[in-house]
Steps between C-alpha positions, in 0.01 A plus 500: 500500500440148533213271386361530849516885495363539171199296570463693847460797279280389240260385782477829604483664173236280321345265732096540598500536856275279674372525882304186722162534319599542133443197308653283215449177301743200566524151529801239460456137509615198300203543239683812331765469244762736690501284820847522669673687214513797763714261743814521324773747425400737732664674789320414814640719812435359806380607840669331794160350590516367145774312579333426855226318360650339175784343708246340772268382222797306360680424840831662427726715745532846386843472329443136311179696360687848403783293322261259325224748374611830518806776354626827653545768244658797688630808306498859555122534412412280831481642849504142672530134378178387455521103322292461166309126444731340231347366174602170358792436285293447184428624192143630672647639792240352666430517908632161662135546696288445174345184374423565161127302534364624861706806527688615861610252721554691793175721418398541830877630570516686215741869511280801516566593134292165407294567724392844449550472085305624272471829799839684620519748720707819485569803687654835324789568685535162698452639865214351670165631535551724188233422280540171369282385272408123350555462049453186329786336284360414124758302327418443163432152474301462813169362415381524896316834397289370244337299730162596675573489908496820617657650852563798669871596634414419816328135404756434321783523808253355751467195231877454451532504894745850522452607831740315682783582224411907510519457919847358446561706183458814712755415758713401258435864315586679833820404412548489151335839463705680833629805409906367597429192199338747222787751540778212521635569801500082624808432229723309759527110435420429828225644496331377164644134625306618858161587285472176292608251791201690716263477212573213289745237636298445841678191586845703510300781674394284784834358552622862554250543752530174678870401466635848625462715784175704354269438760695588759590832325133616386145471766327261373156349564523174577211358378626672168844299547332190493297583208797561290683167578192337253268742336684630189242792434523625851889482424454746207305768661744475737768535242321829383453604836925435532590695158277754575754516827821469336520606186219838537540585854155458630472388866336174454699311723614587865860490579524289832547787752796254665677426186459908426660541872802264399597652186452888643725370835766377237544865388449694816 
């Protein structure tokens, strides 16, 4: 069992768990002694809209960004490749988005794990809409509890500005948490190197879509065509809407019924 797997567990074992109205005590600003100590040396997965919106907020391509800031562990434990942010080469470990004085430099573009801390959400068995429930993370030398502010779960995520990463999160979970990925049955390399190009490197993705013979394979609305020659997050639903496809069989996409002709004349 890895580290990931054994705090999974003790989450469910030990942790309080919280719903929207339940309450706690937190604050972190540049007043308390423990500012930024919690940005560094910690593993940071992130969501493909994660990368989305870091990327744009420094005005990288997708690839430049995942080889500058990111690793890809990938090991038996791991169903797909999903990047984690890389820490600095220090003694700290520090993240590279951290200015020790003011704090995050990209805060507005900050990963959901940032974003969310000192609330997680988990769910028992990892299959959507089965009881998931929000905890809060108390490391020991957080000082953010002692201080007086107090919020509700739900005032808390409305605060942080959550909504749009849970809307993305949740498409993103359709496939993650599809039946084909928990049991491993997407192993092939094609298939993981299909799943991160459609989720992660969206420059490479659109190049697959524009410098091949895609669109005059699949039915596609036009007005969506022209949206994914510029508009990066309309490119990633459409990537989920293209794994969900390929790699779990779901009839997303519509086979152009003259292309389908074609290939059925070639064996007839």
């Amino acid at each position: 069992m890895d580290c990931f797997d054994k705090l999974k567990q003790d989450i469910l074992q030990n942790y309080p768990r919280l719903k929207p109205g339940d309450t706690f005590k937190f604050a972190c600003h540049p007043g308390i002694s423990c500012f930024n100590r919690c940005c560094a040396d910690v593993n940071i997965l992130l969501t493909p809209y994660d990368v989305l919106r870091m990327r744009t907020r420094l005005g990288l391509g997708s690839q430049e960004f995942l080889d500058r800031y990111t690793i890809l562990p990938f090991g038996p434990q791991q169903k797909l490749p999903i990047p984690i942010l890389k820490m600095n080469d220090d003694a700290d470990k520090k993240c590279p988005f951290v200015d020790l004085e003011t704090g995050c430099t990209i805060y507005s573009d900050r990963p959901w794990p940032c974003r969310m801390y000192p609330v997680g959400l988990a769910s028992p068995d990892d299959t959507p809409g089965q009881e998931e429930f929000y905890f809060l993370l108390k490391e020991d030398d957080c000082q953010g509890f002692e201080c007086d502010k107090e919020w509700t779960i739900q005032e808390w995520m409305d605060d942080q500005g959550v909504e749009e990463y849970d809307e993305m999160g949740k498409l993103w979970g359709e496939i993650t948490l599809h039946p084909k990925i928990q049991l491993g049955e997407i192993v092939e390399p094609k298939q993981l190197d299909m799943c991160f190009m459609a989720s992660y490197d969206l420059d490479k993705f659109r190049r697959f879509l524009f410098e091949t013979k895609f669109f005059e394979k699949f039915e596609i609305e036009a007005d969506l065509t022209e949206k994914l020659k510029e508009d990066d997050l309309e490119l990633l639903k459409f990537g989920f809407r293209w794994l969900r496809f390929c790699l779990l069989g779901e009839k997303t996409l519509k086979v152009d019924e003259e292309v389908a002709k074609a290939r059925l004349a070639e064996f007839s």
